[in-house]
C-alpha positions as CSV (number, residue, x, y, z in Angstrom):
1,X,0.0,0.0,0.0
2,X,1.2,3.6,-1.0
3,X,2.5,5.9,1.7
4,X,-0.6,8.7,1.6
5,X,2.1,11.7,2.5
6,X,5.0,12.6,4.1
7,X,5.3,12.4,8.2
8,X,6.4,16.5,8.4
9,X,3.3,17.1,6.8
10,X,1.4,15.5,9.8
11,X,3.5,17.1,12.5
12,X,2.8,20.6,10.6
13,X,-1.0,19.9,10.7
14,X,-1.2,18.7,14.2
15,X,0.6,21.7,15.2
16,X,-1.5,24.0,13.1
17,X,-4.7,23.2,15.0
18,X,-3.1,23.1,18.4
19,X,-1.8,26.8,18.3
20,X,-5.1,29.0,17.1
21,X,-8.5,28.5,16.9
22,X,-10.0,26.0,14.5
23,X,-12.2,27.1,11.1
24,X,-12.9,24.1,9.7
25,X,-10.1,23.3,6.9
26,X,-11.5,20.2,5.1
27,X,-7.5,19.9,3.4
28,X,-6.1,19.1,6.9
29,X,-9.1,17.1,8.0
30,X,-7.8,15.4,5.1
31,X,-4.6,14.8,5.4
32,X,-5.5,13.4,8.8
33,X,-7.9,10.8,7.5
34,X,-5.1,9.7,4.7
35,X,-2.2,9.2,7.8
36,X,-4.6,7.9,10.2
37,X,-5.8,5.2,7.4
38,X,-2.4,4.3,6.5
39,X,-1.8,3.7,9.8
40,X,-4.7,1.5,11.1
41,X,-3.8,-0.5,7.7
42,X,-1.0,-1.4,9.0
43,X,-2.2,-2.0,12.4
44,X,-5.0,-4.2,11.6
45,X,-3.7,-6.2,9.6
46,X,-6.7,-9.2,9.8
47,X,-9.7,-7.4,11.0
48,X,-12.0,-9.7,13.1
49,X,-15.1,-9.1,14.8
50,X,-15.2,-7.2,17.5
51,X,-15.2,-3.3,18.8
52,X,-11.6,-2.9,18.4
53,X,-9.7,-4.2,15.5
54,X,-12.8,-5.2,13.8
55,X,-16.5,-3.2,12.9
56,X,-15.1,0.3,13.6
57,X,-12.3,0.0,11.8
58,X,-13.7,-1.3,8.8
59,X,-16.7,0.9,8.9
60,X,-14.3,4.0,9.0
61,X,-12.1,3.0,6.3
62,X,-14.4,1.9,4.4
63,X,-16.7,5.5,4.6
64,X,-13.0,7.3,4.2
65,X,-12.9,7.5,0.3
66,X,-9.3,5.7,1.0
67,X,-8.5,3.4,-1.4
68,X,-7.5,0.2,0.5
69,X,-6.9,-3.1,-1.3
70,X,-9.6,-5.7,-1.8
71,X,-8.1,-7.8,0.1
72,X,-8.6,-6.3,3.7
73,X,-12.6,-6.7,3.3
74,X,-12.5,-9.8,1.6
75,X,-10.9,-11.2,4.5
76,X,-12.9,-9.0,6.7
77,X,-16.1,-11.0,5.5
78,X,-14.4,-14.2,5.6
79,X,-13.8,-14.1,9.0
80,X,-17.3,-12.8,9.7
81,X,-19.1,-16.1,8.0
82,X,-16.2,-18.4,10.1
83,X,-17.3,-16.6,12.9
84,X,-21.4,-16.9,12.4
85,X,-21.3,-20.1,11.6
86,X,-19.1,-21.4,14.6
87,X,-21.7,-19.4,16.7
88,X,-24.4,-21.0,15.0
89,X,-25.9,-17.8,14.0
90,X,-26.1,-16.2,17.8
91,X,-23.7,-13.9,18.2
92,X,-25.1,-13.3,21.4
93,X,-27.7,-14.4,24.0
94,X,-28.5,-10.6,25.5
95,X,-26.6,-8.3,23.8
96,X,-28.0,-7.3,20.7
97,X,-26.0,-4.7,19.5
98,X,-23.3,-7.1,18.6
99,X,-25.5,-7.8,15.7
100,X,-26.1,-4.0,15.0
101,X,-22.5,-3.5,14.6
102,X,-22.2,-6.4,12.3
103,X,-24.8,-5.1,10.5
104,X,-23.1,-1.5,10.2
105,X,-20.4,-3.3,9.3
106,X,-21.3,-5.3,6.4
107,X,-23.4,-2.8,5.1
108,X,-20.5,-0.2,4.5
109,X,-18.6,-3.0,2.2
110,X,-21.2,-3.6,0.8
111,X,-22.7,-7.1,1.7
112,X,-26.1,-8.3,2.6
113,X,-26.2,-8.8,6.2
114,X,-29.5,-11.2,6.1
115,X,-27.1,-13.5,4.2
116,X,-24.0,-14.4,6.0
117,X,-22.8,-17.9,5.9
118,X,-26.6,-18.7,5.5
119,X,-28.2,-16.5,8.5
120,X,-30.1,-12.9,8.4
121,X,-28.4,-11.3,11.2
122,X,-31.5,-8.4,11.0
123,X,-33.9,-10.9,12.3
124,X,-32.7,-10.9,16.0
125,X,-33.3,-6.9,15.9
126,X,-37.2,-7.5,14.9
127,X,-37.4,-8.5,18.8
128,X,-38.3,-5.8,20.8
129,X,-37.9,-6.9,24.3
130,X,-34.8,-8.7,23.8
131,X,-33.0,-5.9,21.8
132,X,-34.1,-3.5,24.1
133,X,-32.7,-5.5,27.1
134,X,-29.3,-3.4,26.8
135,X,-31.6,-0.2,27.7
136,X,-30.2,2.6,25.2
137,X,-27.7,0.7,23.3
138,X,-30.0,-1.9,22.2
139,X,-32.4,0.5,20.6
140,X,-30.4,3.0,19.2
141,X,-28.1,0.5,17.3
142,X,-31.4,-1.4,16.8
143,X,-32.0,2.0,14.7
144,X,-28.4,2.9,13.2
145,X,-28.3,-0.7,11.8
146,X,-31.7,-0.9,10.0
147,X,-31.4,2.7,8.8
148,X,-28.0,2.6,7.9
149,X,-29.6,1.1,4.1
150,X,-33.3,1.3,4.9
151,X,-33.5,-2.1,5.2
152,X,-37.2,-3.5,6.3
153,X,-37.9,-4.3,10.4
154,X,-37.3,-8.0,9.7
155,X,-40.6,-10.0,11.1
156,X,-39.0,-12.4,14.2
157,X,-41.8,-15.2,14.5
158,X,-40.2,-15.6,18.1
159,X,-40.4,-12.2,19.8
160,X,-42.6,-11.6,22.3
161,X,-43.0,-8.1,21.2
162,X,-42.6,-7.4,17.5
163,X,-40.1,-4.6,16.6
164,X,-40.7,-1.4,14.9
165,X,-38.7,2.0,14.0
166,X,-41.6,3.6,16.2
167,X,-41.2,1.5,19.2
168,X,-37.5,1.8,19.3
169,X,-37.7,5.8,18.6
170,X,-40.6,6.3,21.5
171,X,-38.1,3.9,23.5
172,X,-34.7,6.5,23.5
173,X,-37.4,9.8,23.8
174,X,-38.6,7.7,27.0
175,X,-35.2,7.5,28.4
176,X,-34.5,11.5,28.1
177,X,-33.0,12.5,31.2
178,X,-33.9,15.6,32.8
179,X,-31.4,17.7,32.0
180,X,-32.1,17.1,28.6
181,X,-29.5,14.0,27.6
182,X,-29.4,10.4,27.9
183,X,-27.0,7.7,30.2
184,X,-27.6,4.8,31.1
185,X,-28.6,5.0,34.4
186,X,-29.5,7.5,36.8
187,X,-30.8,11.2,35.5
188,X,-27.5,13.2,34.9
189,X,-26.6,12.6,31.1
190,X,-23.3,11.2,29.4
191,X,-22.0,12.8,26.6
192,X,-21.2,9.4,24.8
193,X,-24.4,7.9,25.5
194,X,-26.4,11.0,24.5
195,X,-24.3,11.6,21.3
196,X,-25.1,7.9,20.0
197,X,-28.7,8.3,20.9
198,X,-28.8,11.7,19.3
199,X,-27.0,9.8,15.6
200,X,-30.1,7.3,16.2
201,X,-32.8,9.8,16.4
202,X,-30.9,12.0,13.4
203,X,-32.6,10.2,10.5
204,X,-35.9,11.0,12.0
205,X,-36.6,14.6,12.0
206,X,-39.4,15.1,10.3
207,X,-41.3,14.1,13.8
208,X,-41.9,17.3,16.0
209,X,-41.5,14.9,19.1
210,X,-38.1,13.3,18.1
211,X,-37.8,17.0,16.9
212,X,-38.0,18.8,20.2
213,X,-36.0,16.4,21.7
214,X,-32.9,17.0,20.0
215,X,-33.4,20.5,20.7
216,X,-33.1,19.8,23.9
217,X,-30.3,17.3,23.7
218,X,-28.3,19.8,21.7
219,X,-28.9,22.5,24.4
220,X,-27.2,19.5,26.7
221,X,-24.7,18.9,24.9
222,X,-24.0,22.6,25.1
223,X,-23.9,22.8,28.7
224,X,-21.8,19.8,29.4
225,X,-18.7,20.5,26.8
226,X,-15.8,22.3,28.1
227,X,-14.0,25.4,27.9
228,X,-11.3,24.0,25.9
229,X,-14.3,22.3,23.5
230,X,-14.3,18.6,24.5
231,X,-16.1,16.2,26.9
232,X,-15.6,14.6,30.3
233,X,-17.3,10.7,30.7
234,X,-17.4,9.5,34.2
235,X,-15.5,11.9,35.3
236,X,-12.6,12.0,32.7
237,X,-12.2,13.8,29.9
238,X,-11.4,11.5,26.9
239,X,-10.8,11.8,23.2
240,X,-13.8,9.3,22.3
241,X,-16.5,11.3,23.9
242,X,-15.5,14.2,21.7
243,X,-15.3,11.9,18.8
244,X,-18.8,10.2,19.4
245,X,-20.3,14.0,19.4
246,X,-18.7,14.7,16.5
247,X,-20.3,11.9,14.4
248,X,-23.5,12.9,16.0
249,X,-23.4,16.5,14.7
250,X,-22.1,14.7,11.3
251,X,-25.4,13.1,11.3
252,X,-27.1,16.0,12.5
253,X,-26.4,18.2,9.7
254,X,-25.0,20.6,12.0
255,X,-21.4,22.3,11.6
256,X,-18.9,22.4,14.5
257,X,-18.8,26.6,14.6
258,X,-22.3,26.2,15.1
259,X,-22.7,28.8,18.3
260,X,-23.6,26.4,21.1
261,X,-20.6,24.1,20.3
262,X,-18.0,27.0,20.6
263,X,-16.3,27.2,23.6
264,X,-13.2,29.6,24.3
265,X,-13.4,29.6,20.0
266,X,-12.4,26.1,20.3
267,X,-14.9,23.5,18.6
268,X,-15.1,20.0,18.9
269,X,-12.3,19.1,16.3
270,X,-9.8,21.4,18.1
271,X,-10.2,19.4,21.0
272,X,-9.9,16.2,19.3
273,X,-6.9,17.0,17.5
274,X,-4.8,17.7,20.5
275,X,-5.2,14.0,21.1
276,X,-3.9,12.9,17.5
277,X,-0.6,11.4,17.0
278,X,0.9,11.8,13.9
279,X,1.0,8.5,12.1
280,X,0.0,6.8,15.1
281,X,-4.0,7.7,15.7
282,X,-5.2,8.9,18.7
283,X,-4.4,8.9,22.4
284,X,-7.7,8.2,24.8
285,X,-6.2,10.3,27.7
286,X,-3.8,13.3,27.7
287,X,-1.4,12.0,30.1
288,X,-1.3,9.0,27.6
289,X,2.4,9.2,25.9
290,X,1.3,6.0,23.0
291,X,-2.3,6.4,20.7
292,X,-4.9,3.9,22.2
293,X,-6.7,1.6,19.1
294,X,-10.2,2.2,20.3
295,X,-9.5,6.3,20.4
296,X,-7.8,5.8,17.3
297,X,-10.8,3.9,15.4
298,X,-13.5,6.2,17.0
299,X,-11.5,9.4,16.3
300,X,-10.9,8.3,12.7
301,X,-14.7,8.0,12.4
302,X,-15.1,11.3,13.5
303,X,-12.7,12.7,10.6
304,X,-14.6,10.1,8.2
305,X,-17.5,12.1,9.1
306,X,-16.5,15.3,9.0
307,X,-15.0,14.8,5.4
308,X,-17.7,13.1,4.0
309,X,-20.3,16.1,5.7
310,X,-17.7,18.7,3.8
311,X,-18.0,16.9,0.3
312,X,-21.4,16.6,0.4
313,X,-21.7,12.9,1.3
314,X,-24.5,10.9,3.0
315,X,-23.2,10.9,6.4
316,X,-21.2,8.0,8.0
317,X,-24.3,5.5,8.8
318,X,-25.9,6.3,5.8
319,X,-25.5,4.1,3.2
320,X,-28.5,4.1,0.9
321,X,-26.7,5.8,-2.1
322,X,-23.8,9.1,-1.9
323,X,-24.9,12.7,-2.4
324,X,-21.6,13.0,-3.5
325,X,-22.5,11.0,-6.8
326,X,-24.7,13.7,-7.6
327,X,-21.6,16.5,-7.6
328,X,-19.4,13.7,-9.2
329,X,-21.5,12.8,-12.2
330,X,-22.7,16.3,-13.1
331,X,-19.2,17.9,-12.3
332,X,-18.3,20.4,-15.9
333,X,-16.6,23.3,-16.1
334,X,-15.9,25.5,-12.7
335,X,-15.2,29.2,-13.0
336,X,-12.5,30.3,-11.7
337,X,-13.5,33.4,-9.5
338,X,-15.9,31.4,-7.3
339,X,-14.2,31.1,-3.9
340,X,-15.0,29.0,-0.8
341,X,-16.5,31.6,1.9
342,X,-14.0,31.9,4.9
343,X,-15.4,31.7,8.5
344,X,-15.3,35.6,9.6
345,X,-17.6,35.4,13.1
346,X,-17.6,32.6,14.8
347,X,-20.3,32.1,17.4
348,X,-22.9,34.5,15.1
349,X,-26.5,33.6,15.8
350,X,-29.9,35.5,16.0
351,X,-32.2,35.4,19.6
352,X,-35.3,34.5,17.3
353,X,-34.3,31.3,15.4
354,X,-32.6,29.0,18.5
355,X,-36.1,26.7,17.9
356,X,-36.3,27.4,14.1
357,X,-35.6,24.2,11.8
358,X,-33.1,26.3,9.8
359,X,-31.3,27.4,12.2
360,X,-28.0,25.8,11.3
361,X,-27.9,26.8,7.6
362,X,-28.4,30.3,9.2
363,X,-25.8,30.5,11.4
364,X,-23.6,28.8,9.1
365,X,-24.0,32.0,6.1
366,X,-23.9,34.5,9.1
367,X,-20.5,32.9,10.2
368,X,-18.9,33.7,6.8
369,X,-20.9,37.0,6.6
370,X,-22.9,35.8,3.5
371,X,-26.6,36.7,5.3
372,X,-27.0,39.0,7.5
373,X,-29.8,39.5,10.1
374,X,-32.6,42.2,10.1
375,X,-30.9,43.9,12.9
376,X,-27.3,42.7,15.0
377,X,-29.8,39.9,16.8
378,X,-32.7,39.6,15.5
379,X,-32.7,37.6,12.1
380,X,-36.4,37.4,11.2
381,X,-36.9,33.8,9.4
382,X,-40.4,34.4,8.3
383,X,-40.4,37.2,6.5
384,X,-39.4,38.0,2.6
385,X,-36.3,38.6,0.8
386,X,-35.8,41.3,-2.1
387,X,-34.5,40.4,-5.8
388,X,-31.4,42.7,-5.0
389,X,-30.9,41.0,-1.1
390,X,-30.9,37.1,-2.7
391,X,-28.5,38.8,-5.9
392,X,-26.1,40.1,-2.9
393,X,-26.2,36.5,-0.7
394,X,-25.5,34.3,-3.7
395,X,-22.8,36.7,-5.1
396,X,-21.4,36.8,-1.4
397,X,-21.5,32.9,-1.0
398,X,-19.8,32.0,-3.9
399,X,-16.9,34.5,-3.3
400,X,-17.3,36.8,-6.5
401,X,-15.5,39.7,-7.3
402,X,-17.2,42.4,-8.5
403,X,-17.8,43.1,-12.3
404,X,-20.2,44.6,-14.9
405,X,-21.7,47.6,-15.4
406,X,-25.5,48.2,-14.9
407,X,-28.0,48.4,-17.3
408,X,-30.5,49.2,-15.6
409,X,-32.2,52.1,-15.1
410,X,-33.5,51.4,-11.5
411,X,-30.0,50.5,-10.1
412,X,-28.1,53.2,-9.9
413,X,-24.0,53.8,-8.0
414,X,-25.7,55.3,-5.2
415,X,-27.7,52.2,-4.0
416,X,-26.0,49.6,-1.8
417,X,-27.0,46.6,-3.9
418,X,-25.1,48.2,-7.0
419,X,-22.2,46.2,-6.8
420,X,-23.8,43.1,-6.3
421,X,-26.2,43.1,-8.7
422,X,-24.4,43.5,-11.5
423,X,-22.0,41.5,-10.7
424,X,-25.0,39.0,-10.5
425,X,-25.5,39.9,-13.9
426,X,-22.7,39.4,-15.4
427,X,-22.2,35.8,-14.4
428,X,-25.5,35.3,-15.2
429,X,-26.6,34.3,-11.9
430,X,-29.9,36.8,-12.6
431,X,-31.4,38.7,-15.3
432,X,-33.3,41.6,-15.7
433,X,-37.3,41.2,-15.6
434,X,-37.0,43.4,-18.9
435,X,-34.2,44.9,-21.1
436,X,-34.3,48.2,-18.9
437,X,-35.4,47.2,-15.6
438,X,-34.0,45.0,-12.7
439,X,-37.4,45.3,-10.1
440,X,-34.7,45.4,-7.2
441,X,-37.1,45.9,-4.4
442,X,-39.6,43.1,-6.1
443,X,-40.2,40.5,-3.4
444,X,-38.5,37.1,-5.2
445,X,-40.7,34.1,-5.6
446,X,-40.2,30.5,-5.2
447,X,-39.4,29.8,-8.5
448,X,-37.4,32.8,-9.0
449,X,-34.8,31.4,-6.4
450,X,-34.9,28.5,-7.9
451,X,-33.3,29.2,-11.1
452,X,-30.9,32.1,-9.1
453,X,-29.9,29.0,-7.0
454,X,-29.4,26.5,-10.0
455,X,-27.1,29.2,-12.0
456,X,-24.8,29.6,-9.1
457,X,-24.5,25.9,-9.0
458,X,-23.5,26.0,-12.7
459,X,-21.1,28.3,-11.8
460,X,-19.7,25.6,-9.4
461,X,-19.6,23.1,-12.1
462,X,-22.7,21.2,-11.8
463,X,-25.2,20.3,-14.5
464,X,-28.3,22.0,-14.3
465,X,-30.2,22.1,-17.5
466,X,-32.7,19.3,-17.3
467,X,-34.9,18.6,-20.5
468,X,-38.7,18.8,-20.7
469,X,-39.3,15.2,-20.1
470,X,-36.5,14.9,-17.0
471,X,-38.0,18.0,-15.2
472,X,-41.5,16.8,-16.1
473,X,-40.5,13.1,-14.6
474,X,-38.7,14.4,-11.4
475,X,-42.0,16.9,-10.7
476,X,-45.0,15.1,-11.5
477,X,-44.6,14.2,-7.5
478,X,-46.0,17.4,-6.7
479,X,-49.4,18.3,-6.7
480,X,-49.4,21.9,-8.1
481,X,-46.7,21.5,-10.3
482,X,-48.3,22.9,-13.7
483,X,-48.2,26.4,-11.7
484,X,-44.3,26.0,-12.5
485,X,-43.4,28.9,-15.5
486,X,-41.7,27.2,-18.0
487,X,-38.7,29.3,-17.5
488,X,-38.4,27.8,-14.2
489,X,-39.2,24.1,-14.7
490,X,-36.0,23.0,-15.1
491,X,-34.2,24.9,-12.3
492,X,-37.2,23.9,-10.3
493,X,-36.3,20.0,-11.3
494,X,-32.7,20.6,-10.3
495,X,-33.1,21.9,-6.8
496,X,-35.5,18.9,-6.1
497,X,-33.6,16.7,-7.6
498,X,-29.8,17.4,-6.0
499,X,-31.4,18.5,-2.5
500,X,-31.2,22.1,-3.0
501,X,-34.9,22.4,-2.2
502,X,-36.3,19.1,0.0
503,X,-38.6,17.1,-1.9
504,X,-40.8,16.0,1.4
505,X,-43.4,18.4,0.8
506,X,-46.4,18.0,-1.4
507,X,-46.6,21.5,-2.8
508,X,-44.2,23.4,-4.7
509,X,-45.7,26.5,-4.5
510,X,-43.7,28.4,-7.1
511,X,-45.7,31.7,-7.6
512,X,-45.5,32.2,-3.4
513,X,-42.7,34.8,-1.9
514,X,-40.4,32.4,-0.4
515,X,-39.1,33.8,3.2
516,X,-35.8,34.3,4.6
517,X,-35.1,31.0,6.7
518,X,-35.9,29.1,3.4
519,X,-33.4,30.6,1.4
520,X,-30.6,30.2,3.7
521,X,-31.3,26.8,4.1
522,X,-31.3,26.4,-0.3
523,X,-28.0,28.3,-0.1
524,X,-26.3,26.2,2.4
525,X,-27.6,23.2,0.5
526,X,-26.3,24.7,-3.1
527,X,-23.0,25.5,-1.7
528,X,-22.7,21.8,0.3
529,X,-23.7,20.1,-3.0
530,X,-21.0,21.9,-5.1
531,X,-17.9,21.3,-2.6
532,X,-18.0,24.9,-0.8
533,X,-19.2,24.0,2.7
């Protein structure tokens, strides 16, 4: 296997986030997955099953992008059938989860876990009372398994209780503690056990109950991280804790300068990193001189994540097909002057969107001074944005420099929108709604954001243009979809179609002013599909 890069180039990095504050730098995140890869390579040399040397490792290889040789999970899943079949198909009388993280397993290389050596290893997780025997763990891996490729609740003829998403779900929102976490006993919350129910719960979102409760959780989380941006378990501060929390933000959606998860302008991956060895993986204590394996898998998932979350990828447990195919196979020409926004404010929120469901894509364009609020703290989600405001956010969040000259009579040098509109203009990011006439002030529509949206991605090298028949096929889903302007049917099909606009609703709405909070959240979805989160 090829050395991934030269060992000064991992001192340099390690040093580079131990001396200043942290905005995220997917290149060093990088380099760190490439050395820390190489390295478990060469330390597991025949992954078996099991929590160390085994499932995590694997899993976090093979979500790295890392090209490892064949070989590694071929032997990987020959050593999983040995071992099924010697146990006969149980890996375990009481603890489920040993399936679960089989399952995880298998399901990132890509093989059928209801066919290994002959047995469906889903089948012991259709049986409620026994999976849920381990309390939290039981459920929530219950959860990450089956949802890590959608696969069905398998029907267990045997169980007393018949498993489903819902009663495992309603089973962690049960176990909230008080203070707004999870542990696994007793009412004060552990920031590893609250972190892995929080990646259970992430895929399920669209539930105001499982909803509230991650607010809640997330508030937690927040009150229990340190000043110097990681976590204490029992006691002990600990690189895997910080790890775990990562993955769960990973899952989440949610970026590591969000506001709550600052501390002393030190995030999560700050903290981490002063436990990373170069070439070595991670320590699990400070006072640790030699990287511990279990750190070293669990903090290399927590880089997996963060690099797959910055390309655009489904997120570590989810495997039901990459976002970042989308980018990959529609990838053309890139112009030049667009630029990757730099974090400018770190901490920036608004007092009136801490419960709002776009909160994060918010704070996220505030950070990097692409949106700004209303007033200093108030941000108002609800209401409308002007033609010339979403002009200025898109040419701000793809890093233009300013060009053209205005033709247009109602944009003039002395208005503040000047330079960004034209400069809108003359990458084509927005026209005119007539030869003389730019209706700056005109609120913008559903539709109209839309195609503004879609030609900024072009501008980041996507393909956008979808025929009459494509945008017809990808829209027909939607019940008012004939009110789409045929100027705007194919922009329309390509924000549906990469994620730029969610396709969970049943209305498109076009001809309806689309408010603040909503574009922010297209934005940040635009610029995460095109590689510039």
């Amino acid at each position: 296997m090829k050395k991934f890069l030269p060992a000064v180039l991992c001192i340099i990095v390690i040093f580079s986030f131990g001396t200043h504050s942290f905005a995220f730098d997917s290149g060093a995140v990088d380099t760190m997955v490439s050395d820390t890869a190489e390295y478990m390579y060469e330390t597991v040399k025949d992954p078996q099953i099991g929590s160390i040397g085994g499932e995590w490792a694997v899993l976090g290889l093979a979500r790295s992008g890392i090209d490892i040789p064949e070989a590694f999970y071929k032997d990987y899943y020959a050593n999983a059938e040995n071992y099924v079949k010697k146990c006969g198909g149980v890996l375990h009388d009481k603890k489920y989860t040993e399936y679960s993280r089989l399952v995880v397993a298998l399901t990132a290389i890509g093989k059928n876990p209801a066919d290994v050596a002959g047995f469906n290893l889903l089948t012991p997780l259709g049986d409620y009372a026994k999976t849920v025997w381990q309390g939290l763990n039981g459920a929530a891996w219950a959860l990450i398994a089956l949802d890590s490729n959608n696969y069905d609740v398998p029907q267990n003829k045997d169980a007393e209780i018949r498993a489903t998403r819902e009663l495992y779900v309603n089973f962690i929102l049960q176990n909230q503690t008080q203070d707004g976490g999870w542990a696994m006993s007793g009412d004060i919350a552990d920031p590893d056990v609250t972190a892995m129910a929080l990646q259970a719960l992430s895929k399920y979102q669209d539930r105001e109950d499982v909803k509230k409760a991650t607010e809640k959780a997330l508030s937690a989380v927040s009150a229990m991280q340190n000043g110097n941006g990681g976590f204490a378990s029992w006691g002990t501060e600990n690189s895997e804790s910080c790890a775990q929390m990562i993955i769960a933000l990973c899952e989440l959606g949610i970026p590591l300068e969000d506001a709550r998860f600052v501390k002393n302008g030190k995030t999560m991956l700050d903290y981490l990193c002063s436990y990373y060895i170069p070439h070595k993986g991670f320590k699990h204590i400070q006072s640790e001189a030699e990287s511990n394996q279990m750190a070293t898998e669990q903090g290399f998932c927590a880089l997996v994540s963060l690099k797959r979350m910055s390309e655009g990828r489904e997120s570590l447990y989810r495997m039901t097909g990459d976002k970042k195919s989308f980018a990959e196979d529609n990838k053309k020409y890139i112009d030049p002057d667009v630029r990757k926004a730099s974090l400018i404010s770190y901490g920036k929120t608004f007092q009136d969107i801490a419960e709002h469901n776009n909160r994060t894509a918010i704070e996220w364009l505030a950070q990097r001074n692409i949106i700004s609020g209303k007033t200093e703290n108030l941000f108002d989600p609800d209401s409308t944005m002007t033609r010339a405001e979403f002009a200025t956010i898109t040419v701000k969040s793809l890093g233009l420099p300013f060009k053209g000259d205005s033709a247009f009579s109602d944009v003039t040098e002395s208005d503040w929108f000047f330079g960004f509109v034209n400069t809108a203009c003359h990458y084509g990011i927005a026209k005119g709604v007539s030869q003389t006439e730019f209706n700056p002030n005109g609120t913008i529509t559903r539709e109209e954001a839309a195609v503004m949206a879609a030609r900024a991605a072009k501008l980041c090298g996507l393909k956008t243009e979808y025929d009459a028949f494509e945008s017809r096929n990808i829209m027909a889903g939607f019940s008012d979809y004939i009110k789409i302007s045929d100027w705007a049917m194919s922009a329309m099909a390509f924000c549906f179609d990469s994620g730029i606009l969610s396709d969970s609703v049943l209305e498109v709405k076009p001809k309806e002013f689309v408010l603040r909070a909503e574009i922010a959240q297209m934005l940040y979805n635009m610029l995460i599909i095109s590689g510039l989160y």
